[in-house]
Each structure stands twice: as C-alpha cells, then as structure tokens.
C-alpha positions as CSV (number, residue, x, y, z in Angstrom):
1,X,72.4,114.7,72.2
2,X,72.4,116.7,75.4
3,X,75.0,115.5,77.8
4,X,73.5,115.0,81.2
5,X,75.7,116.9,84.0
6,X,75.5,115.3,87.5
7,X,78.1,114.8,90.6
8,X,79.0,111.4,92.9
9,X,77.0,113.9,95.5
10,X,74.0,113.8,94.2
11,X,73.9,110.5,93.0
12,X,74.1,109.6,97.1
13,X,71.4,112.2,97.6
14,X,69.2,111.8,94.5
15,X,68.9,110.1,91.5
16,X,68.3,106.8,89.9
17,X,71.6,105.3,91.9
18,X,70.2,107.3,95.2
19,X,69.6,103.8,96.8
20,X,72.3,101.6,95.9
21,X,75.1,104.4,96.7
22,X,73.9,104.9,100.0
23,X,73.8,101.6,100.4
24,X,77.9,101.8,99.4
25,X,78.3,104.8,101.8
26,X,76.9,102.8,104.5
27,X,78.8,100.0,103.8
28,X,82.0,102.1,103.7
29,X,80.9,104.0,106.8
30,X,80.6,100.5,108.4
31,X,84.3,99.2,107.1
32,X,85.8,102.0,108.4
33,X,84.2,101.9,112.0
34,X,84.7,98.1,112.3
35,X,88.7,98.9,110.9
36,X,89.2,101.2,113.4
37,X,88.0,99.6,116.5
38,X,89.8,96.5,115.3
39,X,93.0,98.9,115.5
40,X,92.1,100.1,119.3
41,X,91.5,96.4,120.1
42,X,94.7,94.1,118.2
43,X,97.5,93.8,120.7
44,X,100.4,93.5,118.2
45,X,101.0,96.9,116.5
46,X,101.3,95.6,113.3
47,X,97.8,94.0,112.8
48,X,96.9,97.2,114.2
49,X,98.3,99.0,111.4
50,X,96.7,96.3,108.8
51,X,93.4,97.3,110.0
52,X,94.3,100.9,110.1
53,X,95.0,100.8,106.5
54,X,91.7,99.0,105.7
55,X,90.3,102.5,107.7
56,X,92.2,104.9,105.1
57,X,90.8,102.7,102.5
58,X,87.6,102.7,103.6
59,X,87.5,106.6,104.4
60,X,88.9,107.4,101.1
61,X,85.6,105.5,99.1
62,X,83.6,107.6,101.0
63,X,85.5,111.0,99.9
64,X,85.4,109.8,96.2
65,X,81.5,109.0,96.5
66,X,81.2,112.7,98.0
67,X,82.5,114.3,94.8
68,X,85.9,114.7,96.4
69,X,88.3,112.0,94.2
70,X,91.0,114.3,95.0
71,X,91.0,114.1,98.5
72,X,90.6,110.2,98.3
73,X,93.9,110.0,96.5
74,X,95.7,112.3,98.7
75,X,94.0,109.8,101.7
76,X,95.1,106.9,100.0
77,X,98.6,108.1,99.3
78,X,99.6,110.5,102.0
79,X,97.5,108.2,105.0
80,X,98.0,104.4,103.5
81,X,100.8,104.9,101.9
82,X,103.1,107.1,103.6
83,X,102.4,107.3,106.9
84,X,101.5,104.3,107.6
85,X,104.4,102.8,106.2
86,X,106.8,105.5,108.3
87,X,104.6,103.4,111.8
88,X,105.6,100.7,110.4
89,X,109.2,101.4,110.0
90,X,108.8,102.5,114.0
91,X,107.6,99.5,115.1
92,X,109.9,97.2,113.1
93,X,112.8,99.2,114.3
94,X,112.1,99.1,117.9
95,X,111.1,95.6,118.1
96,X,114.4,94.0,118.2
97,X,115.3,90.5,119.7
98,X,114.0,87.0,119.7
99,X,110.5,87.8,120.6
100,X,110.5,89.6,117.6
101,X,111.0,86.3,115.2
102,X,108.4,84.5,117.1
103,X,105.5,87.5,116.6
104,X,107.0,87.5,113.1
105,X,106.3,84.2,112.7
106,X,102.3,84.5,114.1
107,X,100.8,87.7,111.9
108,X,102.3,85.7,109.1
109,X,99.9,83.1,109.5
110,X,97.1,83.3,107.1
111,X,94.1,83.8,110.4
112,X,96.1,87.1,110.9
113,X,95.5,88.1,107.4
114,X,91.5,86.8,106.9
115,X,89.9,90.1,108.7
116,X,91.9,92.9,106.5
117,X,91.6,90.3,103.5
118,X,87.9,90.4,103.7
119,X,87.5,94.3,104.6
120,X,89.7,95.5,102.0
121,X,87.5,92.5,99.2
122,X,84.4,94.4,100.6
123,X,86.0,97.6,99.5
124,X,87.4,96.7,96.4
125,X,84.5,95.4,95.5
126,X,82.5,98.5,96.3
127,X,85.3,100.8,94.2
128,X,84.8,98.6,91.1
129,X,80.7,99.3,91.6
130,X,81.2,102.3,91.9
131,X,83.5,102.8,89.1
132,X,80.6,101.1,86.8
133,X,78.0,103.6,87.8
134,X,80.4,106.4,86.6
135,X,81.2,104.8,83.0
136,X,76.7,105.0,82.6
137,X,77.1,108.8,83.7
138,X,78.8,111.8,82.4
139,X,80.1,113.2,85.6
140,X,81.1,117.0,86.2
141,X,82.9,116.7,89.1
142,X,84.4,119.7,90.1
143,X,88.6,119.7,90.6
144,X,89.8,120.1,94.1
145,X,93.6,121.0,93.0
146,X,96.2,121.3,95.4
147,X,95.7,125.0,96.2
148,X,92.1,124.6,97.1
149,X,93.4,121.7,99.9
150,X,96.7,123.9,101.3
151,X,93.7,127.0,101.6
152,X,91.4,124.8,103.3
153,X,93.7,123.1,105.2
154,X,96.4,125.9,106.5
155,X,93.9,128.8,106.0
156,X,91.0,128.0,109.0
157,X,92.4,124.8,110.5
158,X,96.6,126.0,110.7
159,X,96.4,125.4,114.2
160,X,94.9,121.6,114.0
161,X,97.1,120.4,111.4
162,X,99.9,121.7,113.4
163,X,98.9,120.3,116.5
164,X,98.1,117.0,114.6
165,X,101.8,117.5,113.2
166,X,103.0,117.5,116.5
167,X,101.4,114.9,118.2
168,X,102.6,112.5,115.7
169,X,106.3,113.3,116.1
170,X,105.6,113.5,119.4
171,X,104.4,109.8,119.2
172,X,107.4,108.9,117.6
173,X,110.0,110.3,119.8
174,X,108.2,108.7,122.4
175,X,107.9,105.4,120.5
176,X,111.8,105.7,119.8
177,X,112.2,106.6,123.9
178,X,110.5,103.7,125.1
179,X,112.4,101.0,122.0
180,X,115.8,102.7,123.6
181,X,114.9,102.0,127.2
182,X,114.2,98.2,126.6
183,X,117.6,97.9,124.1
184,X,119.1,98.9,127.2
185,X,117.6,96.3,129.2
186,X,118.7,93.9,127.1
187,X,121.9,94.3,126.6
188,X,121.9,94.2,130.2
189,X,120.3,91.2,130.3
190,X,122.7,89.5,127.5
191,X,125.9,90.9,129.8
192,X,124.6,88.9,132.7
C-alpha cells in the first residue's frame, strides 16, 4: 500500500479537506481578531489578559494548520503560558488595596468568564477537528527544530525581537513606576 504524503498546508490549499480547513482558518482568523479587540476594549487588565490568551490560542491553531506545529507549541507555551502569566503577576502585584478585593470579587463572576469560555470552546473544538482530519491522513510534516526558529528569528529579524524585548521590559518598569507612585499615595492617604 502506498502511503499517501501530504502537509496541514495543502490540505488548507487543496485537497479533499480544502473547504472545511479554510473554513477552520477563518474561524481561527476570526477568534483571534475578535480576542484581541476585546483586549484593546476591557477596562480591567485582567479580562484583558483572558482575552489575550484566547488570541495566543487562537493564533497558535492557525500555525499548526499552516504546517508549523512547532511554532504553535512554542506560541502556546512561551506567549499563553509564560508571558502572560509574568502580566499577570504585574498587575496583581501593583494592584494593592481595597479596591482591589472589590474588582476581585466582579471578574469572578461567571458573566466575566462567558466571552473567553465560549472563544476558547470554539477553539477547542476546532483543535479536536482538526486533530481528526490528521488521524485519516498520513502527514509529512516537515520539523521546525529549535535551530531553524533561533536562525529565523535572530538571523534577519535580531533587531525586532530585540526591540520587541525591550518594549516589554520597558512596559514593565513603567507598569512597576506607576504601581509605586500610587503605593505612595496611599500610604499618604492611610497617614492622614
């Protein structure tokens, strides 16, 4: 029996599964949009970071349908898991008091958690599909190891990833300056 060779690209480009993985692509693409301009919109920074982990998510079911499963795991681990976590951290840390409690208290109603809920089902259910589709297919999916990403990534674009590297930390300190300015004012305000 001749074993049929085919990549996650060109089943969204051709194929039998042409039509229902680009419906999955577009359904990603539209998760991931929606996430994100959910995170420009939310007021409190942690449902901001909710939906900005529903946009790693997203974002890392489209590299995996692209023939890059590599680079979704690194988005899913690197992006949702660490970094995200480190903002959280942030904004826990510098969020100190009694208004604190009470903001607590609202995102942990279950209306706060019914929009990333949904997004990330929508997802899910898209990996799972698409998991299906490659059981029914013998893939050859070529590795990305880490030495292709570092080349790709510090070879042409060194000067972005740095840049990106320090905007973050930049962020940060700045996050950390302003939490410092209002512990100040506090204290201030308890002395009075």
């Amino acid at each position: 029996m001749k074993q049929r060779r085919i990549n996650l690209a060109t089943l969204c480009l051709g194929g039998k599964k042409r039509h229902t993985m680009a419906i999955l692509f577009y359904i990603a693409s539209l998760v991931a949009i929606l996430a994100t301009l959910l995170v420009i919109t939310r007021k409190h920074p942690v449902h901001a970071l909710l939906y900005l982990v529903v946009s790693f998510l997203s974002v890392s079911i489209i590299f995996y349908q692209l023939g890059a499963p590599f680079i979704a795991v690194l988005e899913i681990i690197v992006y949702a898991g660490a970094i995200v976590v480190f903002f959280i951290f942030v904004v826990m840390m510098l969020n100190l008091g009694i208004e604190t409690k009470m903001k607590e208290s609202e995102w942990l109603r279950p209306q706060t958690w019914f929009g990333p809920t949904v997004l990330s089902g929508i997802l899910l259910i898209e990996l799972i599909y698409m998991v299906g589709i490659a059981k029914n297919e013998v893939l050859a999916i070529t590795e990305i190891g880490p030495t292709q990403v570092a080349a790709s990534l510090f070879g042409p674009y060194l000067i972005g990833v740095e840049l990106a590297a320090m905007l973050l930390m930049a962020g940060v300190v700045g996050a950390a300056h302003i939490g410092q300015h209002k512990r100040k004012h506090w204290h201030r305000f308890l002395k009075e």
